[in-house]
C-alpha positions in Angstrom: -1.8 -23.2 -6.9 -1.7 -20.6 -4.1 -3.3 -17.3 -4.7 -2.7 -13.9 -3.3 -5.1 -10.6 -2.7 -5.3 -7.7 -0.7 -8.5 -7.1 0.8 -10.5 -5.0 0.2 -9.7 -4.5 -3.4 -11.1 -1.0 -3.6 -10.8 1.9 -1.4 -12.1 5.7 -1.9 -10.5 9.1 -0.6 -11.0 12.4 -1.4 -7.8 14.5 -2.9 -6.1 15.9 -0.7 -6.4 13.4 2.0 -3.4 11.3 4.2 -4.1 7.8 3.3 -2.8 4.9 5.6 -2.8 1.3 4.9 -2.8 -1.5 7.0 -1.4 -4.5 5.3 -1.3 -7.9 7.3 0.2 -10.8 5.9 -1.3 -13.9 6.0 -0.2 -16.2 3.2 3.2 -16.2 1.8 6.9 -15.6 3.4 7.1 -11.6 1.7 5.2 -9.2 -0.5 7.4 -5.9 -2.3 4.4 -3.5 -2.9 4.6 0.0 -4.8 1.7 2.6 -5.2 1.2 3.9 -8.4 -0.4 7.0 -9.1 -2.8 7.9 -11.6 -0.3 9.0 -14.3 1.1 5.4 -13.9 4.5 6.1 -11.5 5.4 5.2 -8.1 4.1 7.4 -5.0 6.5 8.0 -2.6 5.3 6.7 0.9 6.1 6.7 4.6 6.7 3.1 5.5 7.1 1.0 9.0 6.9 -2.3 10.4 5.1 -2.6 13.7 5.7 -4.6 16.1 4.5 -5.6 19.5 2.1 -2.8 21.0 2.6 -0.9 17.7 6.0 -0.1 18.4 7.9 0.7 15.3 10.5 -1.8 14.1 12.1 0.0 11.1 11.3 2.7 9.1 11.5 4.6 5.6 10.5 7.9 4.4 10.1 8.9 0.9 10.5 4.6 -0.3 8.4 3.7 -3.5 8.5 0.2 -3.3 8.5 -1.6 0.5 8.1 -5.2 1.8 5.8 -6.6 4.0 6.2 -10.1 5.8 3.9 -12.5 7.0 2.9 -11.6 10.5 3.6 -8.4 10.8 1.8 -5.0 10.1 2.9 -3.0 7.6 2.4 0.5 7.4 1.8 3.3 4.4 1.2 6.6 4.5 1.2 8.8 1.6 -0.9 12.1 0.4 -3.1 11.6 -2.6 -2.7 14.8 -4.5 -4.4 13.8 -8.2 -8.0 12.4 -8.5 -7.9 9.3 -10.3 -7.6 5.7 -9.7 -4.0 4.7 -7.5 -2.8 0.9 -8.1 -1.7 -0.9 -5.4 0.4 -3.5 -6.4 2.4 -6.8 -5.3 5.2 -7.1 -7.4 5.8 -10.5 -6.0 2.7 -11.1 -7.2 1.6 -9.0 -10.4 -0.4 -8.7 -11.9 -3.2 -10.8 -10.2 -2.1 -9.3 -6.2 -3.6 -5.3 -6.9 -5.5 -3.5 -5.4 -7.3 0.0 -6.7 -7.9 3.2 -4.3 -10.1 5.6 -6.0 -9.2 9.4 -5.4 -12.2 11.6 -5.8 -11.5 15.8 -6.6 -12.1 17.9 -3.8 -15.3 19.8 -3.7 
């Protein structure tokens, strides 16, 4: 039985904040990720493949779900406007592959 995480499991920003992830593949072929927001629905995100020297090998703007492959760098950007807690989530692999990112208000 193979078993998939992202790691860390829990990241922190403050609201407000551009928040990139770095997702790396290691084990399996493909993972479709979407980030949920606080209120349950899927963040729209900037997404890109890098490849070699960082150079970008396709691009989306404004996608809520996006896959990453094994051995490659995926890229997502996305503003976290709400406090709360953001799921980060495989949906290859749900509901054990999640991740949380914990938006803290603004002081």
């Amino acid at each position: 039985m193979e078993s998939y995480i992202y790691s860390p499991a829990s990241l922190y920003a403050v609201e407000g904040e551009q928040v990139t992830l770095k997702i790396f593949v290691v084990n399996g072929d493909e993972h479709v990720t979407t980030v949920l927001g606080p209120d349950g629905r899927p963040v729209p995100v900037a997404f890109w493949v890098s490849g070699p020297g960082g150079t970008r090998l396709e691009a989306a703007e404004g996608v809520t779900t996006f896959n990453s492959r094994r051995g490659r760098e995926s890229n997502v950007s996305f503003r976290v406007t709400s406090p709360g807690t953001y799921t980060i989530l495989c949906v290859t692999h749900e509901p054990s592959m999640q991740a949380r990112l914990v938006v803290l208000p603004k002081h």
